[in-house]
C-alpha positions in Angstrom: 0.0 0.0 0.0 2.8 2.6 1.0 2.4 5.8 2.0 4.9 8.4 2.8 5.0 9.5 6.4 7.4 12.3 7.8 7.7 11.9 11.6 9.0 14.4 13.5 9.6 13.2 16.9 12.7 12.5 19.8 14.5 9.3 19.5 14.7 6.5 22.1 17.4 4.7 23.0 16.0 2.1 24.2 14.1 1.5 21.2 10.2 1.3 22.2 8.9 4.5 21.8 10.0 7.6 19.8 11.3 7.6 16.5 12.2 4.1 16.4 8.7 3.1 17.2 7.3 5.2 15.1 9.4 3.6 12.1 8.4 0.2 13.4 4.9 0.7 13.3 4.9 3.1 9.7 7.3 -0.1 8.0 4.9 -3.1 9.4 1.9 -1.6 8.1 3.2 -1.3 4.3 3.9 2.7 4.4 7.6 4.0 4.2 8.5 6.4 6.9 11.2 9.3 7.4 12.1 11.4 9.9 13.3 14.8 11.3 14.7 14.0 14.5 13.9 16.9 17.4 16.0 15.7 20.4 17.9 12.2 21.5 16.6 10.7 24.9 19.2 8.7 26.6 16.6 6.0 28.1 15.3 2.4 28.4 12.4 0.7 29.9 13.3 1.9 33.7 13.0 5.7 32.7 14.6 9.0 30.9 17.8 10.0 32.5 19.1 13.1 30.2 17.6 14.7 27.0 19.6 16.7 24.1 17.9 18.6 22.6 18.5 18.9 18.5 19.2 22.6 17.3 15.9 24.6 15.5 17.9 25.0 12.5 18.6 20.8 11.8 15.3 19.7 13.0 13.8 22.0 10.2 16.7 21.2 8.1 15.7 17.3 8.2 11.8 18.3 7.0 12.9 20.5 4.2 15.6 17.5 3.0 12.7 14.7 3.2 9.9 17.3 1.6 11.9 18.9 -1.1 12.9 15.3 -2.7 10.7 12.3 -1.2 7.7 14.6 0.1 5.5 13.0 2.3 1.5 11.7 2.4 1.1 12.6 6.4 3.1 14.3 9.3 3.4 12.5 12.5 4.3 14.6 15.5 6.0 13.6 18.5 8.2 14.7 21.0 8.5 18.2 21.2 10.0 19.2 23.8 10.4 23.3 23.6 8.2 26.6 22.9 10.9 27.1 19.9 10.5 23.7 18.8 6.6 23.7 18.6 6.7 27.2 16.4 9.7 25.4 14.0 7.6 22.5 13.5 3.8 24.2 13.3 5.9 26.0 10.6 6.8 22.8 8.5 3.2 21.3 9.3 2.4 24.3 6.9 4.9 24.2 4.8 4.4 20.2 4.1 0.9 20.8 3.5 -0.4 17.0 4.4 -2.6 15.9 7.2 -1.5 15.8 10.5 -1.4 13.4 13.5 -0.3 15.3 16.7 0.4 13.0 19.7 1.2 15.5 22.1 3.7 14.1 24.3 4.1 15.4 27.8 5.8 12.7 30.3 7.8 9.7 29.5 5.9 6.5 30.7 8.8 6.3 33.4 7.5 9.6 34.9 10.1 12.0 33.2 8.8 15.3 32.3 8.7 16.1 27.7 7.4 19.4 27.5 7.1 22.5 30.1 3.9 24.0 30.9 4.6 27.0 28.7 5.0 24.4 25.9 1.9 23.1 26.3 0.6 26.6 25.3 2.4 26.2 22.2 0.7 23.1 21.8 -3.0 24.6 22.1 -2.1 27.6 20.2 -0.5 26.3 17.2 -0.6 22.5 16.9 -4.0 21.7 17.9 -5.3 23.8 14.9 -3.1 22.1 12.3 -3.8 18.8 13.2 -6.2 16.4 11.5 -5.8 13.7 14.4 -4.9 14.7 18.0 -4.2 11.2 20.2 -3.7 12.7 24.3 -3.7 9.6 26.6 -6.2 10.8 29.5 -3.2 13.5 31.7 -2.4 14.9 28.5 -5.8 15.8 27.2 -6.6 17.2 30.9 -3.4 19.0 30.7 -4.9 20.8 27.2 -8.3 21.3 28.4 -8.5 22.0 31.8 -11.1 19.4 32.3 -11.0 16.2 34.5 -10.9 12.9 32.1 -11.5 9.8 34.6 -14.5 8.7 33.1 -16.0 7.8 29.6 -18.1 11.1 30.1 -14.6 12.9 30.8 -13.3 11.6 27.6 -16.0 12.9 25.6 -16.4 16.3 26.9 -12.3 16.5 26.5 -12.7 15.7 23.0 -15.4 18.2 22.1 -13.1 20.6 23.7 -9.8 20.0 21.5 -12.7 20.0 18.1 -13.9 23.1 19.6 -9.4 24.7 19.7 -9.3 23.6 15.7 -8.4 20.1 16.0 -10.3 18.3 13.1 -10.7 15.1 14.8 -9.3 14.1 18.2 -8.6 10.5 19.4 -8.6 10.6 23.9 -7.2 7.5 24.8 -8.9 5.8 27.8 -5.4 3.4 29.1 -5.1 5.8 32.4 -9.0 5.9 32.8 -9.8 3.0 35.5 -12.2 0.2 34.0 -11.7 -3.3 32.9 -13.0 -2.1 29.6 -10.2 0.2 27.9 -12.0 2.8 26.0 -10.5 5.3 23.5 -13.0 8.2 22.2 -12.8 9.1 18.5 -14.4 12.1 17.9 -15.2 14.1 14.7 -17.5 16.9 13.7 -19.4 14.0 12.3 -19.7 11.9 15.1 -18.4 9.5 17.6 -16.5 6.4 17.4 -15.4 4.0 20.1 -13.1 1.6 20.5 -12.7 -0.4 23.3 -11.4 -4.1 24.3 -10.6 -6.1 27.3 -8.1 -5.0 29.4 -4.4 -6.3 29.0 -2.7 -6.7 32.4 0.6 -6.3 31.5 3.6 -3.9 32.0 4.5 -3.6 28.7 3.2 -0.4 27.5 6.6 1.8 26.5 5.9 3.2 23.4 2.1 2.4 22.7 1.2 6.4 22.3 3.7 7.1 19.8 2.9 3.7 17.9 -1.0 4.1 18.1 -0.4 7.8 16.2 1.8 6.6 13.7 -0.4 3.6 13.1 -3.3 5.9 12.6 -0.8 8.5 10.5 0.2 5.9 7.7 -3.3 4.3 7.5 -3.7 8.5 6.5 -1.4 8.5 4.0 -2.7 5.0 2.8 -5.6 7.1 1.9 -7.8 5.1 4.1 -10.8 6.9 5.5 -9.5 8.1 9.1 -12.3 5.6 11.0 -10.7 3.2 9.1 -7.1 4.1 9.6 -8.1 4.7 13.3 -9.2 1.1 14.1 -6.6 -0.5 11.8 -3.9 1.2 14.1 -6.3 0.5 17.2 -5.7 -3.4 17.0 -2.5 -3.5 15.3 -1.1 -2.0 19.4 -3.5 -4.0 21.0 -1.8 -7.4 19.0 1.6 -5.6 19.7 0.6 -5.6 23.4 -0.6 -8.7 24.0 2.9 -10.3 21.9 5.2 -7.9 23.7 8.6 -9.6 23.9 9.0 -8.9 27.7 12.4 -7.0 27.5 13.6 -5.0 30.0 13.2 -4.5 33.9 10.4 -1.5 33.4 7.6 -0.2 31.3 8.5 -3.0 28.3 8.4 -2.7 24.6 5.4 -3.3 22.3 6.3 -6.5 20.0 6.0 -4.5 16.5 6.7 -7.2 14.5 4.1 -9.2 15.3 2.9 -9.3 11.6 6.0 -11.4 10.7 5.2 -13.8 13.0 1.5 -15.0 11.2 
């Protein structure tokens, strides 16, 4: 199927989440993926001990490399990071001209704090507009709105807030809301969509934010209708989940690959 997807994101050393899982997730689904890379995180499954940031001036450099020659079918936004980096990239979300999945990423699964608060104005201000797809995990969409999200009715009044900021359609995950249902809330001007599924008790969960928006990003630039590309990505993690590999003495990687093994 293909697809081209520029992600512009952090990198993880450890490998489940950032860049690398966003690559993973872009390459098992058929698209082809490419990158600007916005900071290197020196982690692994126990936490984020020290972040460098990349300079303004390369991050856009790596956009402008990828979109003058290979272009790109869909952005995927990830790590951010800085006030200056959220104005760079809103900029090459406009020069790039494709839809956009924003997963706006806050704190590291292991606690560590991604982006300030002042940052997070950024994000409202300038992101939430340009995005076609917004994915906040339940803190982050609280964080955004100002509203509590610990319930299904949470969820959906979060939503209608980011569609009421610009966002064109907005996807509040429901793994931090307590239940053993997990629910996640896709809503559009158009309607509502949920997807929901048992449960998995497990700690391997590093990662599944910024594999769930690039799922949902290539199934985009696939040219699949965004329900569509929304519930292909939506089971794709949950698979990834439930085959996770077991790595590590933390939050563990998704198993990505999973498609190989059928």
């Amino acid at each position: 199927m293909n697809g081209r997807v520029l992600i512009i994101a952090g990198s993880d050393s450890g490998g489940g989440a950032g860049i690398q899982a966003d690559i993973k997730a872009v390459t098992m689904l058929g698209g082809f993926a490419t990158t600007a890379i916005t900071a290197l995180t020196v982690q692994n499954t126990l936490g984020v001990s020290d972040v460098h940031a990349a300079p303004i001036d390369i991050i856009q450099a790596q956009a402008r490399a990828v979109l003058g020659d290979i272009g790109t079918d869909a952005v995927k936004t990830g790590m951010l990071g800085t006030v200056s980096v959220v104005e760079a990239v809103a900029g090459l979300l406009d020069e790039a001209g494709a839809p956009a999945v924003v997963d706006p990423v806050m704190v590291a699964k292991g606690g560590h704090s991604l982006l300030p608060r002042q940052a997070v104005e950024a994000v409202k201000a300038l992101m939430i507009p340009r995005a076609s797809l917004i994915t906040p995990n339940a803190p982050e969409a609280e964080a955004l709105t100002g509203l509590a999200v610990q319930d299904l009715d949470g969820q959906r009044r979060a939503a209608e807030a980011l569609l009421e900021l610009g966002a064109a359609a907005v996807l509040v995950k429901g793994g931090h809301v307590e239940g053993e249902t997990l629910i996640d809330v896709l809503l559009t001007p158009t309607g509502e969509t949920l997807l929901e599924g048992p449960r998995i008790d497990t700690t391997s969960t590093h990662g599944t934010g910024c594999t769930l928006a690039s799922a949902c990003a290539v199934g985009i630039a696939q040219g699949l209708p965004l329900e569509a590309a929304v519930a292909r990505a939506w089971a794709y993690v949950a698979e990834a989940i439930r085959r996770a590999p077991g790595y590590g003495k933390g939050h563990g990687p998704l198993n990505h690959a999973w498609p190989l093994e059928d």
